[in-house]
N, C-alpha and C positions, 0 to 999 in steps of 0.2 A: 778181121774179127777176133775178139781175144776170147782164150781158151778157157772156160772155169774152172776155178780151184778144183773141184770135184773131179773134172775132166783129164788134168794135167797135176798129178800130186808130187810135191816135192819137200823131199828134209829139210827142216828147219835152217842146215847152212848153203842150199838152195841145189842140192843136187837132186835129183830123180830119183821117186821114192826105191821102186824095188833092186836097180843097178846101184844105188849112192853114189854117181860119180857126175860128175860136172862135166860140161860140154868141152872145158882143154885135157882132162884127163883122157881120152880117147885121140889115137889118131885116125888119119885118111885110110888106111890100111889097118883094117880088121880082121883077125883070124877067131873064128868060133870054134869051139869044141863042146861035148854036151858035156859029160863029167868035169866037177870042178878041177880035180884031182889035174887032169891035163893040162891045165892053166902054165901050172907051174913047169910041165915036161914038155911045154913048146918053149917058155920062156925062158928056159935053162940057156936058148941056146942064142939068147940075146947079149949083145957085147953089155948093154947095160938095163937097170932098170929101172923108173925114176917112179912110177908112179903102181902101189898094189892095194888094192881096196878090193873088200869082199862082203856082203852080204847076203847070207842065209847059202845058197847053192850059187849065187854070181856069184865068182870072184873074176875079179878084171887088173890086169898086169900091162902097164904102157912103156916103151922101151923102145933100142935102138938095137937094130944091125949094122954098124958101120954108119952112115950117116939118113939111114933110112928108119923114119919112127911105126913104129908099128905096136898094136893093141892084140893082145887074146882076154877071150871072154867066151866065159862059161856059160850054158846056158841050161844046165840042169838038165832034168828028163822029161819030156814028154812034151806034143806040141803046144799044149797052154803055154809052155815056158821059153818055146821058142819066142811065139807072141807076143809076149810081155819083152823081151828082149830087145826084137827089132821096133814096135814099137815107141820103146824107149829112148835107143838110138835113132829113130829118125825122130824124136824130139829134140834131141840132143845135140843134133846137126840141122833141122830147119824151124823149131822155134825161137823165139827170145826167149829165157826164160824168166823174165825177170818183168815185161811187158805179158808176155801170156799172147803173143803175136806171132805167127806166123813171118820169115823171113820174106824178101822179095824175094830175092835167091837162092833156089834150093839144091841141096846137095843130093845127088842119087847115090 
């Protein structure tokens, strides 16, 4: 069943409206913190970092430890913003987003 626009809103260069980031800017391994501020004091201590995008209280930092990719992301205050967070991320790993389709295959 596909998802309506309304339903599933995305920026114009087709990322997820309230995170902005696209389904390869995140990896398999996720670390959340609520202040954005600590985005960058987990990330500090990544060998590198390729990908930093922020929006409003997200900000989101994808990177490696040694050959291991790993994301932090901010997820502001309070539990509406958790919400909207995971949410997002599980669009972001079992939609299409480009069909507005549910995968067969879903990521937990």
């Amino acid at each position: 069943m596909q998802i309506e626009a309304s339903e599933l809103i995305l920026n114009p260069d087709g990322s997820i409206y309230h995170l902005n980031i696209l389904p390869e800017d995140i990896a398999d391994t996720i670390f959340l913190v609520g202040d954005p501020d600590r985005v960058e004091e987990v990330s500090r201590y990544f060998d590198r970092i390729e990908i930093k995008k922020q929006k409003r209280e997200f900000v989101t930092h994808t990177g490696y430890i040694g050959k291991k990719r790993l994301t932090c992301l901010s997820t502001g205050i309070g539990t509406d913003n958790i919400d909207i967070v995971l949410t997002e991320l599980d669009a972001l790993v079992n939609m299409d987003l480009k069909t507005r389709i549910a995968k067969t295959e879903l990521t937990l």
